[in-house]
C-alpha positions as semicolon CSV with decimal commas, in nm:
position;residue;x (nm);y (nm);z (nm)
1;X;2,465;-0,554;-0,377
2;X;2,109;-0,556;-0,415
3;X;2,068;-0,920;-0,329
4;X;2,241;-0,874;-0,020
5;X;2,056;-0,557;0,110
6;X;1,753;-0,795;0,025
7;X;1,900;-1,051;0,248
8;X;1,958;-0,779;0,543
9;X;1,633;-0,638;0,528
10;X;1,444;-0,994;0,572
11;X;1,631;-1,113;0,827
12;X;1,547;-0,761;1,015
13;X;1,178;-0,824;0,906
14;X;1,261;-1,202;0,998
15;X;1,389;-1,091;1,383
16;X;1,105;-0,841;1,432
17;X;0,821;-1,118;1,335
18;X;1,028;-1,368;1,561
19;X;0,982;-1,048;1,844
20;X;0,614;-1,023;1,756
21;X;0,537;-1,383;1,782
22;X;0,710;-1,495;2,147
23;X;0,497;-1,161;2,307
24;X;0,221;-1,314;2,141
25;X;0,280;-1,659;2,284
26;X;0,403;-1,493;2,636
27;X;0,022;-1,376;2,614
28;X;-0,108;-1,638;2,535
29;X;0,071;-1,887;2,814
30;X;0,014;-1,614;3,081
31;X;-0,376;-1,675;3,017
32;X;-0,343;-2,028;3,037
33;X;-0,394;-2,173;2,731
34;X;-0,247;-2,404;2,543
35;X;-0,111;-2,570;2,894
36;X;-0,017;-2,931;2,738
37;X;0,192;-2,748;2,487
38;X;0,468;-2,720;2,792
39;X;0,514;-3,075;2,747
40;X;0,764;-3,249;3,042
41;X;1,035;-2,894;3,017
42;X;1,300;-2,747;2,813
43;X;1,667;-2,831;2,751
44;X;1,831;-2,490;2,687
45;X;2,095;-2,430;2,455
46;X;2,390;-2,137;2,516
47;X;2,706;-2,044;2,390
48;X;2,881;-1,737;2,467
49;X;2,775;-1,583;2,802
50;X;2,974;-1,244;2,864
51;X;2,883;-0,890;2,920
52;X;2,787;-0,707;2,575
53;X;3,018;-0,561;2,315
54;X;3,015;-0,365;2,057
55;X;3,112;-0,494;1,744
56;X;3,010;-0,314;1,395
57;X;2,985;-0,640;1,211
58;X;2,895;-0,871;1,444
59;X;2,710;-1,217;1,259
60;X;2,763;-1,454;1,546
61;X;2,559;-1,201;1,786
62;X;2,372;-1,468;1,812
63;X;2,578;-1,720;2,017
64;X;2,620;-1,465;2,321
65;X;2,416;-1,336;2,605
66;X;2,487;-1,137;2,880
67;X;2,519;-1,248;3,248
68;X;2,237;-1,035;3,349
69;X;1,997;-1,226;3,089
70;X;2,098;-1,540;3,179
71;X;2,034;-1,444;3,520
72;X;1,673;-1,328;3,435
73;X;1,640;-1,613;3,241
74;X;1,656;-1,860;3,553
75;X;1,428;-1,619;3,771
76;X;1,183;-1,637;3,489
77;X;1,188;-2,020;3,479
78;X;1,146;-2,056;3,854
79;X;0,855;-1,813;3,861
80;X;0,671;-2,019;3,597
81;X;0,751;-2,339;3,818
82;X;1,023;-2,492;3,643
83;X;1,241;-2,767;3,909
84;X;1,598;-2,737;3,767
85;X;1,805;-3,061;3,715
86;X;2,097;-3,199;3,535
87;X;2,105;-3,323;3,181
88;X;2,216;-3,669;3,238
89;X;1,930;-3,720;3,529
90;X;1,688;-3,595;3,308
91;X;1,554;-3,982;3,170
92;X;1,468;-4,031;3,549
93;X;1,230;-3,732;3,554
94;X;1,059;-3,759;3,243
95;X;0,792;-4,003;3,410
96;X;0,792;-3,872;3,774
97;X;0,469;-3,804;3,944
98;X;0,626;-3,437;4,033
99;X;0,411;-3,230;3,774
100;X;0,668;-2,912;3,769
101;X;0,796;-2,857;3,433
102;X;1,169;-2,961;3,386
103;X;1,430;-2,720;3,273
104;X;1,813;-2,812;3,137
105;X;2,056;-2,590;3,085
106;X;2,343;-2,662;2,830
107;X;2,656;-2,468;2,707
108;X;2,817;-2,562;2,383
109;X;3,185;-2,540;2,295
110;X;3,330;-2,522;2,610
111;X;3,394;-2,137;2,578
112;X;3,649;-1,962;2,881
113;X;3,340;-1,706;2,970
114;X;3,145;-2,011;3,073
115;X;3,368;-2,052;3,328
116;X;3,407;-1,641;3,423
117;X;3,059;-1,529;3,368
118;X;2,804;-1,814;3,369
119;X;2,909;-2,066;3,666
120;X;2,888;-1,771;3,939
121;X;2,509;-1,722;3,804
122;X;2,445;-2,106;3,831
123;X;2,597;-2,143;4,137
124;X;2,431;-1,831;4,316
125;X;2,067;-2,001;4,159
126;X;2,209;-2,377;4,236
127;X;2,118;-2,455;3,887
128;X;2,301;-2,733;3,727
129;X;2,439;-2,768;3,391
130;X;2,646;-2,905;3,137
131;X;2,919;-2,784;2,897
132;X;2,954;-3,001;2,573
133;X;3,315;-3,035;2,529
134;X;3,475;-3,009;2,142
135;X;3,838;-3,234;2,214
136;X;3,986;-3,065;1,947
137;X;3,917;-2,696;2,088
138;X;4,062;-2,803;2,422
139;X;4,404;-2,960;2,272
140;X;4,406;-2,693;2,040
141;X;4,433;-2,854;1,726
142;X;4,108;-2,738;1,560
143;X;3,945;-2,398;1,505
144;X;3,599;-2,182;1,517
145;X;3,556;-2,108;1,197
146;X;3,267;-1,882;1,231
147;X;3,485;-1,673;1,488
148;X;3,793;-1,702;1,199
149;X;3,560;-1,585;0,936
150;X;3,393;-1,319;1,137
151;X;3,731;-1,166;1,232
152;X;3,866;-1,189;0,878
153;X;3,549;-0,998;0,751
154;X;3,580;-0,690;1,036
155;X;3,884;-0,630;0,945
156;X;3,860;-0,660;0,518
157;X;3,722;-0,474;0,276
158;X;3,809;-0,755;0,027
159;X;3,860;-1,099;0,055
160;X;3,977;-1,385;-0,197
161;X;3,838;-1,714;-0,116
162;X;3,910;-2,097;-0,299
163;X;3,547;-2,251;-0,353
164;X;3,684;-2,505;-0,517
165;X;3,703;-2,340;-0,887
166;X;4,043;-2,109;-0,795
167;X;4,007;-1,770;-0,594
168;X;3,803;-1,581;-0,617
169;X;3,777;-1,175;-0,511
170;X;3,456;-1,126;-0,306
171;X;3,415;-0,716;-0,161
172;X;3,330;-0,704;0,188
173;X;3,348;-0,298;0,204
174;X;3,043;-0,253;0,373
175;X;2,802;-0,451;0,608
176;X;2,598;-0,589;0,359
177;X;2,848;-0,713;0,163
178;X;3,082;-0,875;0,485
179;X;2,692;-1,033;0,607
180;X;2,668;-1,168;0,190
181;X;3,027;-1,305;0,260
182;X;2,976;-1,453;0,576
183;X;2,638;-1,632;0,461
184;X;2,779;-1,732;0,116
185;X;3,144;-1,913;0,298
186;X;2,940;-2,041;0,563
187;X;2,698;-2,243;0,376
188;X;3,026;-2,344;0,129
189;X;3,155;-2,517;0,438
190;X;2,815;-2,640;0,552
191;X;2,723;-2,796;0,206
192;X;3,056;-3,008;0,179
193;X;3,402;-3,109;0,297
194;X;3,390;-2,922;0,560
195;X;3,804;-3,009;0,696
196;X;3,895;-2,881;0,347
197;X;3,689;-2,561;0,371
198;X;3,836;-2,444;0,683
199;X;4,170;-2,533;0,593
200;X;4,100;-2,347;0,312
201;X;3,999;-2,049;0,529
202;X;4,261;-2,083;0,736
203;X;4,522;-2,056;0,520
204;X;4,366;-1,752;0,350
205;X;4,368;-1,520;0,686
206;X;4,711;-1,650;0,783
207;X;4,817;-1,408;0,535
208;X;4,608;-1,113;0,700
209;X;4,778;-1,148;0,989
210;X;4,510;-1,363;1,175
211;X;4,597;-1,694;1,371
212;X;4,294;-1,893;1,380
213;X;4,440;-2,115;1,653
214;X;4,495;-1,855;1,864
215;X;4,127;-1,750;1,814
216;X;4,093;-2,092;1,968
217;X;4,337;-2,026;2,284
218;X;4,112;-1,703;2,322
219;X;3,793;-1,855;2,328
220;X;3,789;-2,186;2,457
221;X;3,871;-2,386;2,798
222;X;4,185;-2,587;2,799
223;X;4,197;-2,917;3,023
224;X;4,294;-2,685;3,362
225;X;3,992;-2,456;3,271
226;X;3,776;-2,765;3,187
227;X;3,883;-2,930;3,553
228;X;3,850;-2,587;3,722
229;X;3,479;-2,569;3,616
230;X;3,445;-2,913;3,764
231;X;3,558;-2,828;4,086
232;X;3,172;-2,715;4,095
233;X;2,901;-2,995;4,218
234;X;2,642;-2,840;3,980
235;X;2,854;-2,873;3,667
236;X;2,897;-3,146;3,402
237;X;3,070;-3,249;3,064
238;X;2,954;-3,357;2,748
239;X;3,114;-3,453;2,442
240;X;3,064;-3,267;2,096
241;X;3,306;-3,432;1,849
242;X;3,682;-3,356;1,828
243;X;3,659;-3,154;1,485
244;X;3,274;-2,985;1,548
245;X;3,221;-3,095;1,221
246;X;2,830;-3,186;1,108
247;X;2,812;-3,589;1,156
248;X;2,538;-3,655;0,838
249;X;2,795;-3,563;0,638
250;X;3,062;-3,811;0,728
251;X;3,100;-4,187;0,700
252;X;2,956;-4,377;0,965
253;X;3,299;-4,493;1,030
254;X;3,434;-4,128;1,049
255;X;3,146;-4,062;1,243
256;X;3,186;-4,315;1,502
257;X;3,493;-4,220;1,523
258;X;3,460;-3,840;1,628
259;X;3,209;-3,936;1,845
260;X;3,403;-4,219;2,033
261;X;3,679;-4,011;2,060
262;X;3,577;-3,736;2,218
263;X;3,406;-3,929;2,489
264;X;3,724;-4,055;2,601
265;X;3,922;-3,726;2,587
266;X;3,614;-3,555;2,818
267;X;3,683;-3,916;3,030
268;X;4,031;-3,821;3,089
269;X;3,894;-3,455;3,182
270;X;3,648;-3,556;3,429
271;X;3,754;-3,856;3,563
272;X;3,448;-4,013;3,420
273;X;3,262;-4,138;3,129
274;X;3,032;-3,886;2,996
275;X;2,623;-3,963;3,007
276;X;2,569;-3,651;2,715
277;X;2,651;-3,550;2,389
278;X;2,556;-3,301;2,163
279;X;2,565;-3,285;1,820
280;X;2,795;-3,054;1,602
281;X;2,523;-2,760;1,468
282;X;2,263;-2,998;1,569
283;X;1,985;-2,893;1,296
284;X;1,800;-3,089;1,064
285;X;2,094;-3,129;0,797
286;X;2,384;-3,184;1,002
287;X;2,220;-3,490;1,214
288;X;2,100;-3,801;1,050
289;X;1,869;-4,125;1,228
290;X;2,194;-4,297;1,202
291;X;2,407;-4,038;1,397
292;X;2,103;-4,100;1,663
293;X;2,222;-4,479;1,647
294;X;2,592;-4,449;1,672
295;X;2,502;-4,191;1,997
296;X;2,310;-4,525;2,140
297;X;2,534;-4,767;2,036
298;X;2,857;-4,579;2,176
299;X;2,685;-4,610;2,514
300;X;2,544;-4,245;2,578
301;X;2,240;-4,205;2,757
302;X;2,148;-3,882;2,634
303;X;2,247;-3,721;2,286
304;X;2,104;-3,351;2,169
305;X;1,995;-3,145;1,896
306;X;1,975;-2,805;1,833
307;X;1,595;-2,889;1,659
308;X;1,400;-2,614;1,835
309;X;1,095;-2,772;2,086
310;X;1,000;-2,906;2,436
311;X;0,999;-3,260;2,594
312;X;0,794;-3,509;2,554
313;X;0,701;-3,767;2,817
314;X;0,889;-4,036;2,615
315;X;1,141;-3,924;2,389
316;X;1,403;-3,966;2,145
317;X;1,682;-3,947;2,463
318;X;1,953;-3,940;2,126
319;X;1,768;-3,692;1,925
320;X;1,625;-3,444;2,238
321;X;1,515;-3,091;2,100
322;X;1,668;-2,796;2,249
323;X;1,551;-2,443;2,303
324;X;1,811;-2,181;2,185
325;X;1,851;-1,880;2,403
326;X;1,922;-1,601;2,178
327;X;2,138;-1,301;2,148
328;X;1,898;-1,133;1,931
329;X;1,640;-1,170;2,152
330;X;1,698;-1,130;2,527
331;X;1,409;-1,080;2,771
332;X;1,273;-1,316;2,986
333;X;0,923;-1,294;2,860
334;X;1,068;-1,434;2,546
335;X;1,212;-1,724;2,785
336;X;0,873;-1,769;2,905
337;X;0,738;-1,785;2,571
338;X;0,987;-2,061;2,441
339;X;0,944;-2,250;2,755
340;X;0,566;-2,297;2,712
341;X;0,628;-2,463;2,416
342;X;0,336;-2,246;2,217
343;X;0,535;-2,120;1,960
344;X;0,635;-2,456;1,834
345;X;0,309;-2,551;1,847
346;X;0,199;-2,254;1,657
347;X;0,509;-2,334;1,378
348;X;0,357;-2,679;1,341
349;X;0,009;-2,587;1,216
């Protein structure tokens, strides 16, 4: 109990330093220092964009912003000169003479508010984007586990979970002890076989009355929602995988595999090869040099991580860092901040 109050306390110390340090850098950029540290632009990474909720245990708060933010968000960027453009004509700007920073927007997961809530506020801006489609959310055969498990946990105030060694009971009573849960599963299906961890999860809140499919149906765009979005001229697709499952920890033949797939299924949604993909997580562990390969090989011009940073003039077009736009921290100064690229530069030192 202790350790997990522990936990809950830094990451509340953790958030308020995070807070502390983009109005520092906001300052900072507004006073014009530190100008190279821009770099070429930003590729920005969403999920969830719908109006707030209130949820008492909430650990994917994360993955969500509202429309109004997102909204800000692009007014911000175009007040600090940032030219919008698509992902997959981003290799043609990197080197033009135009000086403007660049700025990317991405969606992964191919969630249904992206389609409700975010494509009126790109089309009323005329800002492009791109949705990274997960095959296996659109035919419905795979699930969100993080949405599973965060559902499961609400709902519990004790859970038995199979880590490999038989069930075990784990209390999840309080807040603490569902965020000690959450934390302790997730990095059990981070640090393994992740297919048998989630069928492991999903079989244990089958029996609480949870379907973790239909969590899927909930969330997620199906092929008609996918083509819908489409019908927009500033909208794209990009494949993520057909399982969302973290590629350094597969064979490269299982790799390739997931990868090739799923640009064929968004092919048959769009009518067209796909120039993008982003990779499952996207941090350090879950993406490996050859992962960067197979994204080359497989004939993608552009492949992305969630490895926080700006662009560079000449890239890595299969390893491209992304800038996460965060639940927990929602105000357009902050946006400013990450787009001048200071605090990365800061985190480097």
């Amino acid at each position: 109990m202790k350790q997990g109050l522990g936990r809950l306390v830094r990451n509340h110390v953790r958030r308020a330093a995070i807070a502390g340090g983009l109005e520092a850098a906001h300052l900072v950029a507004r006073s014009g220092l530190l100008p190279y540290a821009r770099g070429r632009g930003a590729i920005f990474t969403l999920h969830h964009v719908r109006p707030r909720r209130e949820r008492v245990f909430d650990p994917n708060a994360h993955l969500q912003i509202t429309p109004d933010f997102l909204e800000s968000a692009i007014q911000a960027l175009r007040r600090d000169g940032h030219r919008f453009v698509a992902l997959e004509d981003l290799p043609a700007h990197l080197n033009s003479a135009d000086p403007r920073p660049l700025a990317c927007f991405t969606l992964d997961d191919g969630y249904r508010n992206n389609l409700e809530f975010a494509l009126p506020i790109f089309e009323r801006h005329r800002v492009p984007f791109t949705v990274f489609v997960t095959a296996g959310y659109v035919d419905r055969t795979h699930t969100l586990w993080w949405e599973t498990l965060a559902d499961w946990l609400s709902s519990s105030r004790e859970i038995r979970f199979d880590f490999g060694a038989g069930e075990e009971a784990i209390a999840t009573a309080g807040l603490v002890q569902k965020q000690a849960a959450f934390d302790r599963i997730a990095a059990h299906i981070h640090g393994g076989d992740e297919a048998r961890a989630v069928a492991v999860l999903n079989h244990a809140v089958a029996s609480h009355g949870i379907d973790p499919l239909a969590i899927t149906d909930r969330l997620t765009l199906d092929e008609t929602g996918l083509r819908a979005l489409l019908e927009s001229p500033l909208a794209s697709l990009g494949a993520h995988t057909i399982s969302h499952r973290g590629l350094a920890q597969l064979s490269e033949e299982e790799a390739r595999r997931e990868i090739m797939a799923s640009i064929v299924r968004v092919e048959q949604i769009a009518g067209r090869r796909p120039a993008s993909f982003a990779y499952p997580y996207g941090f350090r562990s879950t993406v490996s040099p050859r992962d960067h390969r197979l994204a080359a090989e497989l004939g993608l011009r552009i492949a992305v991580t969630t490895e926080p940073g700006t662009l560079s003039s000449s890239p890595n077009l299969h390893g491209l860092p992304r800038i996460s736009l965060n639940g927990h921290f929602q105000s357009p100064r902050y946006v400013s901040a990450l787009a001048s690229g200071i605090p990365f530069r800061i985190a480097a030192i």
